[in-house]
Backbone as CSV, one residue per row, in Angstrom:
resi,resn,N_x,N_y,N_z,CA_x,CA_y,CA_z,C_x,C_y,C_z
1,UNK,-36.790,53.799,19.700,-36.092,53.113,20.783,-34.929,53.964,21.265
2,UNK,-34.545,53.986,22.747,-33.677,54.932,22.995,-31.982,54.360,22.670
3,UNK,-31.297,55.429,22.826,-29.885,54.806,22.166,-29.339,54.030,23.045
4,UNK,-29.681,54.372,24.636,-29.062,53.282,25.170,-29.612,51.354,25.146
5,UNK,-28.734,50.642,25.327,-28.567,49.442,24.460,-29.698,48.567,25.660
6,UNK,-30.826,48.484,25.052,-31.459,46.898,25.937,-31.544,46.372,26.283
7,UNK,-31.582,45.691,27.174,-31.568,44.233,28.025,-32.293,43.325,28.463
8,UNK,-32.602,41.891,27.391,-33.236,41.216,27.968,-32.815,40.113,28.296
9,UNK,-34.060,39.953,28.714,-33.759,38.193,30.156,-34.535,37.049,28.914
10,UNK,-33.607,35.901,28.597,-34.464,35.111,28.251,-34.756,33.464,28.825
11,UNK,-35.533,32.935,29.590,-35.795,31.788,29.957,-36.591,30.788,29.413
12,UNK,-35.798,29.970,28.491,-36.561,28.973,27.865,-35.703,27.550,27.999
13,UNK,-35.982,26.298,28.335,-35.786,25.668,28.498,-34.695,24.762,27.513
14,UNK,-35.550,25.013,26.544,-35.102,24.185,24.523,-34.044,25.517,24.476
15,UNK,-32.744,24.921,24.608,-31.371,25.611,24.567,-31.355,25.968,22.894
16,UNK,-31.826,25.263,22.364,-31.756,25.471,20.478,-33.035,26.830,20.695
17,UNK,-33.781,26.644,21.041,-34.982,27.839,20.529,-34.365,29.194,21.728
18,UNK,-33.913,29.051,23.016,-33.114,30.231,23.484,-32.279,30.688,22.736
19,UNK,-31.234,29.941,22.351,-30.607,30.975,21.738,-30.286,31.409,20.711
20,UNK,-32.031,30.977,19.777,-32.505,31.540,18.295,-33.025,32.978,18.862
21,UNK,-33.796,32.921,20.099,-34.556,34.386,20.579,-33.319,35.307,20.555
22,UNK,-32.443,34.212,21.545,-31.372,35.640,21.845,-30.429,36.093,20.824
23,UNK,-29.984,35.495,19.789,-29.330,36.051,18.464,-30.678,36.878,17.809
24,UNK,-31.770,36.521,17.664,-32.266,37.056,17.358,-32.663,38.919,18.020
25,UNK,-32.468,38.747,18.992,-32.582,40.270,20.041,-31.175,41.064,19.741
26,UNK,-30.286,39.352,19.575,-28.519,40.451,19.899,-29.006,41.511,18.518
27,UNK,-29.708,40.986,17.044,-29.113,41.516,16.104,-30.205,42.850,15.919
28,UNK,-31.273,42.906,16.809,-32.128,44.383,16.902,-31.311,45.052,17.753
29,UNK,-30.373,44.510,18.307,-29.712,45.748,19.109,-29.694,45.496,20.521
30,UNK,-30.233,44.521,21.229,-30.203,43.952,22.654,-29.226,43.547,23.059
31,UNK,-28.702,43.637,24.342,-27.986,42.658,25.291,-28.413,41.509,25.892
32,UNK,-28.637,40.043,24.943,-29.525,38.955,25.947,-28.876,38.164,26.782
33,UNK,-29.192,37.614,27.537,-29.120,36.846,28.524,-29.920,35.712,28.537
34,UNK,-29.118,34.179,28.856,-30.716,32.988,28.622,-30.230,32.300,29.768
35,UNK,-31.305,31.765,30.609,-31.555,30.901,31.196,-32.337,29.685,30.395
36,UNK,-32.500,28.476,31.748,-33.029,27.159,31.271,-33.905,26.791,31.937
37,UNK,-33.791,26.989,33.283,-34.698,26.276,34.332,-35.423,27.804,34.951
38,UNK,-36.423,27.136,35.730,-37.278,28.760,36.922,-36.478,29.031,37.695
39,UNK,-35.771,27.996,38.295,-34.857,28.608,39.606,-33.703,29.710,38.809
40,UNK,-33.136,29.473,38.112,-32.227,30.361,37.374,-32.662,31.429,36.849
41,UNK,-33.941,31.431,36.191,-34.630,32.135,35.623,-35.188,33.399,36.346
42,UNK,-36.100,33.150,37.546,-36.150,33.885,38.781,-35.049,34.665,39.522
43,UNK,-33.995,34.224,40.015,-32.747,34.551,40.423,-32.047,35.525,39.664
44,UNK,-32.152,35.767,38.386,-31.616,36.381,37.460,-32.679,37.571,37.238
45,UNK,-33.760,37.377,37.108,-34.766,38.512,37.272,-34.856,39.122,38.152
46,UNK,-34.225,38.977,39.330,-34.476,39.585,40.305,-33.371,39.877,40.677
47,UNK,-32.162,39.977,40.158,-31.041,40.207,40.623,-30.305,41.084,39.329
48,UNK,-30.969,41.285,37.939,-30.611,41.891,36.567,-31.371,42.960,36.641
49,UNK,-31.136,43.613,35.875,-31.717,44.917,35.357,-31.968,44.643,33.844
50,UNK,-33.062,44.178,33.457,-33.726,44.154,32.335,-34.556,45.157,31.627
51,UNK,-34.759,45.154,30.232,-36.049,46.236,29.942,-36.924,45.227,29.191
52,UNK,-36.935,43.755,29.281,-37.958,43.061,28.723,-37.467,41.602,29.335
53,UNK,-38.432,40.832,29.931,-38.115,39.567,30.124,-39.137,38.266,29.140
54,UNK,-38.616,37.902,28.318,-39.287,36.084,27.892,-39.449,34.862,28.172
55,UNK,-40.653,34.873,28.434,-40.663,33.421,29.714,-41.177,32.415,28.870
56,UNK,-41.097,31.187,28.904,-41.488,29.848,28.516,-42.532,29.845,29.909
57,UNK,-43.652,29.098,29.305,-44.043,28.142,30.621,-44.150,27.280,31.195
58,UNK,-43.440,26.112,30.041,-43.017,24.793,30.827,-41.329,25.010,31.365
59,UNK,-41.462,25.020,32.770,-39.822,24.697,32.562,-39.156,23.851,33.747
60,UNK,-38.387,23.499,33.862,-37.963,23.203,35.181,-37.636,23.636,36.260
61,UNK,-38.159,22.612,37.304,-37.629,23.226,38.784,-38.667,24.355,39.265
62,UNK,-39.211,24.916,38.611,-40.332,26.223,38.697,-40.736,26.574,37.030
63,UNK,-42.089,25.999,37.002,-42.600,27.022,36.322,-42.803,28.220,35.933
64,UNK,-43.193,28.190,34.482,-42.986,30.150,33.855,-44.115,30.892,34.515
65,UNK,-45.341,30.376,35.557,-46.262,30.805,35.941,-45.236,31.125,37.543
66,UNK,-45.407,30.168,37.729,-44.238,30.549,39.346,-43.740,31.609,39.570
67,UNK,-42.445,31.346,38.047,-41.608,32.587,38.167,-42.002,33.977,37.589
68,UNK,-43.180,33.888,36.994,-43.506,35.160,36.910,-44.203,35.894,38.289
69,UNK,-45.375,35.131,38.679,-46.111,35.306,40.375,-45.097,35.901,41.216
70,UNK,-43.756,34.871,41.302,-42.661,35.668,42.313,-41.951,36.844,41.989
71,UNK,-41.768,36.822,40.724,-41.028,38.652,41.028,-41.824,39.239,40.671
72,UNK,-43.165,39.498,40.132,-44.167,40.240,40.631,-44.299,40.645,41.767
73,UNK,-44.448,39.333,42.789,-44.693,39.328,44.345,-43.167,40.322,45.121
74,UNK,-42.147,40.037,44.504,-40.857,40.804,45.212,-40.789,42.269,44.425
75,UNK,-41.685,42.665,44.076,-41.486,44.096,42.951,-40.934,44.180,41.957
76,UNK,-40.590,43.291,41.082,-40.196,43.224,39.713,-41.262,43.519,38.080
77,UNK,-41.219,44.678,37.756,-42.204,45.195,37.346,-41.964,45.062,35.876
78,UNK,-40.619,44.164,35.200,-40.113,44.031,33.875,-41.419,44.307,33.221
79,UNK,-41.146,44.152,31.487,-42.656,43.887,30.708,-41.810,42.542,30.356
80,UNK,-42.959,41.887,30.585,-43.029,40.013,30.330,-43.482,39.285,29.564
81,UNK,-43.215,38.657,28.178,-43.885,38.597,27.536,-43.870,36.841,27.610
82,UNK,-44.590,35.665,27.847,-45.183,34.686,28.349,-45.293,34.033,27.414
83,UNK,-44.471,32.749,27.219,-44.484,31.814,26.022,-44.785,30.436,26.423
84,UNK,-46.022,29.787,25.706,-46.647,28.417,25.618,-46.571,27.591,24.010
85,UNK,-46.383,26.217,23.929,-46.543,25.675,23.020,-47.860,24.561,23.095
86,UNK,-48.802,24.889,23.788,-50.051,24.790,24.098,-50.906,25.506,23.724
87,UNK,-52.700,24.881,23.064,-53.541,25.447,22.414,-54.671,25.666,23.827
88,UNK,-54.896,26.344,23.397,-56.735,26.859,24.068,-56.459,28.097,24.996
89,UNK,-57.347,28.342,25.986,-56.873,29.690,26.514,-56.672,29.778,27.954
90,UNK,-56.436,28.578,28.745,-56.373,28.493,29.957,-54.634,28.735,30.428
91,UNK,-53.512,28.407,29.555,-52.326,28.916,29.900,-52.299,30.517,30.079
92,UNK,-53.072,31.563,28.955,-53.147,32.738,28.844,-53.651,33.303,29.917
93,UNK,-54.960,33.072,30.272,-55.815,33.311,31.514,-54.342,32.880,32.697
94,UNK,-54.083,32.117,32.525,-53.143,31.936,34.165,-51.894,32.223,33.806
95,UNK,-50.998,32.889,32.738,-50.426,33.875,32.824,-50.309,35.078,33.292
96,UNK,-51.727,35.750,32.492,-51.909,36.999,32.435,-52.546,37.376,34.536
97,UNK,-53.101,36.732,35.170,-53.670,36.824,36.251,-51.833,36.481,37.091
98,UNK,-51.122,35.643,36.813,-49.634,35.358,37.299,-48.996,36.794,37.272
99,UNK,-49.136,37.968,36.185,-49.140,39.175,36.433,-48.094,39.488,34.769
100,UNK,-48.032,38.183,34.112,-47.808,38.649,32.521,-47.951,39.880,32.056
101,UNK,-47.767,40.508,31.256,-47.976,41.554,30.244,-48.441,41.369,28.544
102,UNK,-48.206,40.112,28.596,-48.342,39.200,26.934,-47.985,37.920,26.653
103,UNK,-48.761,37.533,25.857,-48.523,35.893,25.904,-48.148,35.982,24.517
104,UNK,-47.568,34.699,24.039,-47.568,34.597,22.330,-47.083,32.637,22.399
105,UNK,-47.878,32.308,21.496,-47.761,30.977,21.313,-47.033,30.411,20.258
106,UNK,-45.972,29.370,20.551,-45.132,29.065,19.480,-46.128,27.689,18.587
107,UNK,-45.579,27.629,17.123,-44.546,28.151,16.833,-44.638,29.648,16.664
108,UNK,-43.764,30.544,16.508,-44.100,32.028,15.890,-43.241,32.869,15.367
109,UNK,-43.459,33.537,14.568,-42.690,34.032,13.547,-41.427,34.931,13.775
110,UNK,-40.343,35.363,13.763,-39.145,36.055,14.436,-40.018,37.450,14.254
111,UNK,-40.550,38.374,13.091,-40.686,39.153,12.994,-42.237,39.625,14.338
112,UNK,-43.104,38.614,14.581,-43.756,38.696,14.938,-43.494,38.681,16.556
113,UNK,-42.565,37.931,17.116,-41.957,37.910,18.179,-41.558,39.465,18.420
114,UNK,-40.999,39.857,17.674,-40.274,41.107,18.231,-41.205,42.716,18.005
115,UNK,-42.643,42.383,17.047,-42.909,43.452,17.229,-44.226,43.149,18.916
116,UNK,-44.245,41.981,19.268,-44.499,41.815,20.556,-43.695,42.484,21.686
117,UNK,-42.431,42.331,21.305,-41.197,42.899,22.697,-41.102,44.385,22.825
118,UNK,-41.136,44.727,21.155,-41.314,46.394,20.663,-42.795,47.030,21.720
119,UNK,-43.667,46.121,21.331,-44.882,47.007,21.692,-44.412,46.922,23.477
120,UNK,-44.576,45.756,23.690,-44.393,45.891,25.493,-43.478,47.142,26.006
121,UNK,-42.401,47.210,24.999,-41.101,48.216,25.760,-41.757,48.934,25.633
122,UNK,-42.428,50.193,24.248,-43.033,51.258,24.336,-44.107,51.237,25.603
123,UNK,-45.010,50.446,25.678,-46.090,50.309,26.343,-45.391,51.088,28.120
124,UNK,-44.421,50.387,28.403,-43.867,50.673,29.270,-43.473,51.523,29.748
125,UNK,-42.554,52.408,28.193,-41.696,53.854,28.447,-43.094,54.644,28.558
126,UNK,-43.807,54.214,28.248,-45.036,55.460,27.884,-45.818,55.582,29.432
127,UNK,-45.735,54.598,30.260,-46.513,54.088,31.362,-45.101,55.205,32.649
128,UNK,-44.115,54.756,32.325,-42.995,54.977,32.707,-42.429,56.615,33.387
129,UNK,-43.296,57.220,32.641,-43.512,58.442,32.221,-44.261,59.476,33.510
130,UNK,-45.546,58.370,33.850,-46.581,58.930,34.531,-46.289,58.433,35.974
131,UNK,-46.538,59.743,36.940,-46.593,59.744,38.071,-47.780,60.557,38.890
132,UNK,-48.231,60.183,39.616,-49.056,61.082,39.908,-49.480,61.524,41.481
133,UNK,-50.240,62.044,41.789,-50.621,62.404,42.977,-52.236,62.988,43.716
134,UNK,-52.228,62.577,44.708,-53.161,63.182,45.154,-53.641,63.365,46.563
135,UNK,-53.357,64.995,47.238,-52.491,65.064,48.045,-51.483,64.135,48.701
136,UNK,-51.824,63.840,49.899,-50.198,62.672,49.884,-50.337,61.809,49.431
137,UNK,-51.087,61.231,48.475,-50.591,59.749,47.828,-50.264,60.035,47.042
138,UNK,-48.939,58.876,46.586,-48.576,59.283,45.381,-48.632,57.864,45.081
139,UNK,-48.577,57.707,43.076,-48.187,56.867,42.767,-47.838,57.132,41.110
140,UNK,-46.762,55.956,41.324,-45.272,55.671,40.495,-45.807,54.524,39.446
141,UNK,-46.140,54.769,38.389,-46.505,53.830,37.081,-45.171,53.093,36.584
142,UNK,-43.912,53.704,37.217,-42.435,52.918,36.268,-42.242,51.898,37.491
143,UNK,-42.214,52.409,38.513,-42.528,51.621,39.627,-43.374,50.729,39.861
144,UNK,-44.618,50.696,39.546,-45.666,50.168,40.551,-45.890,49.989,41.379
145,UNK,-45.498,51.157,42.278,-45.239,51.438,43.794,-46.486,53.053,43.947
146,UNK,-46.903,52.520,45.045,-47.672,53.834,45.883,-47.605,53.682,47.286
147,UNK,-47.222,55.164,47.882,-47.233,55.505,49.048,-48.624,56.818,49.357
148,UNK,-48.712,56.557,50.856,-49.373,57.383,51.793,-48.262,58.172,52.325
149,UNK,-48.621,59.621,53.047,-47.664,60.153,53.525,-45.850,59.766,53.940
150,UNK,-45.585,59.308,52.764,-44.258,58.639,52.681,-44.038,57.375,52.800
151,UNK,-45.329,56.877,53.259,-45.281,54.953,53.692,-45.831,54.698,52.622
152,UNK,-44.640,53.429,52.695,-44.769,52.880,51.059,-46.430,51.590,51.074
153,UNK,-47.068,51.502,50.276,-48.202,50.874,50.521,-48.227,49.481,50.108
154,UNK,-48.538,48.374,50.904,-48.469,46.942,50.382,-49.483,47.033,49.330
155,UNK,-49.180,46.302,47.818,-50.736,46.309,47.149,-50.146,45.175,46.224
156,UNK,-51.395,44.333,46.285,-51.251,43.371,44.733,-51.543,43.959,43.675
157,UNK,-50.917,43.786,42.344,-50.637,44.258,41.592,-52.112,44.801,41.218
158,UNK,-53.440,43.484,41.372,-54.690,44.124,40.583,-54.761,45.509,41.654
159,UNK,-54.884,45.482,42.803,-55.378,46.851,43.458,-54.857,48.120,43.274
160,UNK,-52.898,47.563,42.544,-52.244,48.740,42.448,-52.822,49.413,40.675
161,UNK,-53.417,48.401,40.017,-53.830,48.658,38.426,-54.860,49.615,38.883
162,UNK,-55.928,49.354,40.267,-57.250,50.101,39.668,-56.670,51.628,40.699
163,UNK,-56.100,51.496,41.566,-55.622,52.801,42.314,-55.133,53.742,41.297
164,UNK,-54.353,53.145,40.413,-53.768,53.679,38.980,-54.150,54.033,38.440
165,UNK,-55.044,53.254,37.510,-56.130,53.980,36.948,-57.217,55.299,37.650
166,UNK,-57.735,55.068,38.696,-58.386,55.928,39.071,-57.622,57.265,39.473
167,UNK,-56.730,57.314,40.190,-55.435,58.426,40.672,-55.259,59.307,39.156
168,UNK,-55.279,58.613,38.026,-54.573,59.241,36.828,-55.595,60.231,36.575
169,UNK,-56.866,60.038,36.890,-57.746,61.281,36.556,-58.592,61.572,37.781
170,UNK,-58.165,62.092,38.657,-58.688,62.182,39.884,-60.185,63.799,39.620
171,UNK,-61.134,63.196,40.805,-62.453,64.181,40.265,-63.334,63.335,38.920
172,UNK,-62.653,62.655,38.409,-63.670,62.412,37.635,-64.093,60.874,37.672
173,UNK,-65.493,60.777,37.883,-66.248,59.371,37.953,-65.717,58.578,36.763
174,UNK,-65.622,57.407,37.208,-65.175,56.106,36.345,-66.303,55.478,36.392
175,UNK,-66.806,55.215,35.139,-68.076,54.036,35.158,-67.393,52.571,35.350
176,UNK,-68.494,51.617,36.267,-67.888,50.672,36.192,-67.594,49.470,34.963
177,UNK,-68.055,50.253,33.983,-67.932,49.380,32.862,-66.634,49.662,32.474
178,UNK,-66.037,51.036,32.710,-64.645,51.309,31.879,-63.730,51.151,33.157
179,UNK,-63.954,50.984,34.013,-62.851,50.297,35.443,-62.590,48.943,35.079
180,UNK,-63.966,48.215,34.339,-63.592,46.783,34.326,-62.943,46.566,33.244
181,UNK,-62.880,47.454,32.242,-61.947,47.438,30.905,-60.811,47.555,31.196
182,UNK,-60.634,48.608,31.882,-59.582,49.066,32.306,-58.216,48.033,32.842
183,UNK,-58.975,47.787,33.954,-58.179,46.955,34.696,-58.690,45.286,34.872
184,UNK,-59.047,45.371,34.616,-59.428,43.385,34.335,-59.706,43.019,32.989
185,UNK,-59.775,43.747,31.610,-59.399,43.549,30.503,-61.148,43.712,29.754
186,UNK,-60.904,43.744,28.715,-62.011,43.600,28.004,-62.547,42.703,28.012
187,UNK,-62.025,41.363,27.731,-62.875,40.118,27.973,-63.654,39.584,29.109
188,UNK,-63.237,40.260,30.328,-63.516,40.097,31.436,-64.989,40.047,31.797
189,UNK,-65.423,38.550,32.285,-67.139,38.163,32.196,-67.633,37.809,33.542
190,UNK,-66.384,37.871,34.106,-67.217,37.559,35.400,-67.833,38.832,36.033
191,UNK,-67.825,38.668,37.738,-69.109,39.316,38.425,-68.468,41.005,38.550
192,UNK,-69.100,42.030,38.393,-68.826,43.383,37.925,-68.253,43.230,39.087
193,UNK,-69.614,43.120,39.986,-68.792,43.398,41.848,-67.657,43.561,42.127
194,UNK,-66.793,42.559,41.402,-65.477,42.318,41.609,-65.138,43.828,41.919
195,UNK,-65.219,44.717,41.363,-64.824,46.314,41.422,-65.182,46.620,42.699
196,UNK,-66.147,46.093,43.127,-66.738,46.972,44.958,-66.066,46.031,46.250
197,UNK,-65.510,45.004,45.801,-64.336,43.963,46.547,-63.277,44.506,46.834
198,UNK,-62.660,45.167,45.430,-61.270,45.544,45.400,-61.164,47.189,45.636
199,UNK,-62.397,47.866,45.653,-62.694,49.323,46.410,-62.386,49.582,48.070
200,UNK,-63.058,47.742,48.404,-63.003,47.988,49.850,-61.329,47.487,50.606
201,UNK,-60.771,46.693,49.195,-59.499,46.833,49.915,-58.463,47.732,50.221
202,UNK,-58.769,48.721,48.961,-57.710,49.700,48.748,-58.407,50.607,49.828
203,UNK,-59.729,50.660,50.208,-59.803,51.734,51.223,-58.992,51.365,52.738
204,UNK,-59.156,50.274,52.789,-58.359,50.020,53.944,-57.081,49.880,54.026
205,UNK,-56.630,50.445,52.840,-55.104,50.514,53.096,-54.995,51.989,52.711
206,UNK,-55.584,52.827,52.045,-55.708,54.509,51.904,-56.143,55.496,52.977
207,UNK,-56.949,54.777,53.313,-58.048,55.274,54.241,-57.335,56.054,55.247
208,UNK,-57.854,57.546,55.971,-56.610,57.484,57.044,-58.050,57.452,58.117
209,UNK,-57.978,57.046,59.640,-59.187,56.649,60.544,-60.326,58.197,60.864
210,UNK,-61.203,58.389,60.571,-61.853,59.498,60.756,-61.813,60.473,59.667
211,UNK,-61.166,60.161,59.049,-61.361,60.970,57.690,-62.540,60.687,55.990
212,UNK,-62.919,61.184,55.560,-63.614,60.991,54.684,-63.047,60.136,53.510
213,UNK,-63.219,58.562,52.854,-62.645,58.175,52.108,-62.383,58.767,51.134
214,UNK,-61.007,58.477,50.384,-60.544,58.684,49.278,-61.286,58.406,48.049
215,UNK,-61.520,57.017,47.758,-62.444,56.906,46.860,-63.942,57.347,47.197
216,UNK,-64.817,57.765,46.170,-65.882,58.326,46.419,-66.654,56.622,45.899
217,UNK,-68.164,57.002,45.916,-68.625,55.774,45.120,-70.221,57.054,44.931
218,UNK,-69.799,56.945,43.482,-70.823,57.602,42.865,-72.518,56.729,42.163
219,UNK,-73.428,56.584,42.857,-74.327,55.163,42.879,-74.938,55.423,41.731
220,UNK,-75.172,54.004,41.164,-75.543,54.400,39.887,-74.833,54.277,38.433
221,UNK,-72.886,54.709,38.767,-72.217,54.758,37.759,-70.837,54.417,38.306
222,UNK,-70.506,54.668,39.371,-69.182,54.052,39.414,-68.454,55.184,40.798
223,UNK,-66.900,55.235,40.923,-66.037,55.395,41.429,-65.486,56.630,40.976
224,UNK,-64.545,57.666,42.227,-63.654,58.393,41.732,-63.018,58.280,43.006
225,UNK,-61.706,59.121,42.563,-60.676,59.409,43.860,-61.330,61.392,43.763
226,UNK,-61.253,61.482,45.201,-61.490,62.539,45.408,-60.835,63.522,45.553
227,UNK,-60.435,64.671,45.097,-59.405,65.846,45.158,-59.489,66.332,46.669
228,UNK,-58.077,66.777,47.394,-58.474,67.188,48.206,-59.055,68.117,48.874
């Protein structure tokens, strides 16, 4: 972990279990911060400089699904780690699609909590790291931002995951089995297609008019971005 000192956001409703998380963060070495409600919760995420945010998902005034969707939606790219005291897997699924990074279900263990926050931060610095290019596009993994010849590009987060992925090794075909790993997860059962949906969006926002697309589509096996 780097020497400079941490900062997280914590929003949980149960004022007794906030600020067990956040003594618990002060004493790894964090600077926490707790909210109670979404409206506060949101407002503060988007107005802080965090390196990890903890969301509840019941809460007031706005839900932990809400407030995660919205600073996703305003460019808030924290790592998020998504807390339910609910069984089965439909909170997770509509977390993780809300644009989560990790879920963990209470009750749960302090030690286990934090090597959750540990992994997300690394996950991050390591992501954090990579930038890439290809001729003028670029794109920013600490960011989650990509531009065309200096224009910055509108993208939902899934289109900016598979541009990402594919950009990071440009020239080389992606099968669509490891695109769908990739970026819609391993468990992921629905329709493959989904990949030739979200091909045709990003072309229309890459694309420049008369030029040969960026992504290739190699038949048979899958996708690449093309060198120029």
């Amino acid at each position: 972990m780097s020497t400079t000192q941490r900062r997280a956001l914590v929003v949980e409703d149960d004022h007794a279990l906030a600020q067990t998380i956040a003594e618990l963060l002060n004493s790894e070495g964090f600077i926490s911060e707790t909210q109670h409600d979404g409206d506060a919760g949101y407002h503060a995420a988007i107005t802080g400089a965090y390196d990890v945010i903890i969301l509840d998902v019941m809460l007031p005034k706005r839900n932990g699904f809400k407030v995660c969707a919205d600073i996703r939606d305003v460019g808030i790219n924290t790592p998020l780690l998504m807390l339910t005291a609910k069984d089965g897997d439909l909170d997770e699924i509509e977390g993780l699609e809300a644009g989560a990074d990790d879920f963990l279900r209470k009750p749960f263990e302090r030690a286990k909590l934090m090597a959750h926050i540990n992994a997300l931060i690394r996950r991050y610095d390591r992501h954090s790291r990579n930038q890439f290019s290809v001729g003028e596009l670029q794109v920013d993994s600490a960011q989650r931002a990509a531009s065309l010849n200096g224009v910055v590009l509108s993208l939902t987060p899934r289109e900016f995951s598979l541009l990402e992925f594919l950009v990071s090794r440009p020239g080389e075909t992606m099968a669509k089995k490891e695109i769908l790993h990739a970026v819609w997860g391993e468990d992921f059962d629905g329709d493959p297609n989904i990949i030739e949906v979200y091909v045709g969006y990003l072309r229309r926002k890459i694309d420049q008019p008369g030029q040969e697309s960026l992504i290739q589509t190699v038949r048979g096996i899958g996708y690449n971005i093309r060198k120029p």
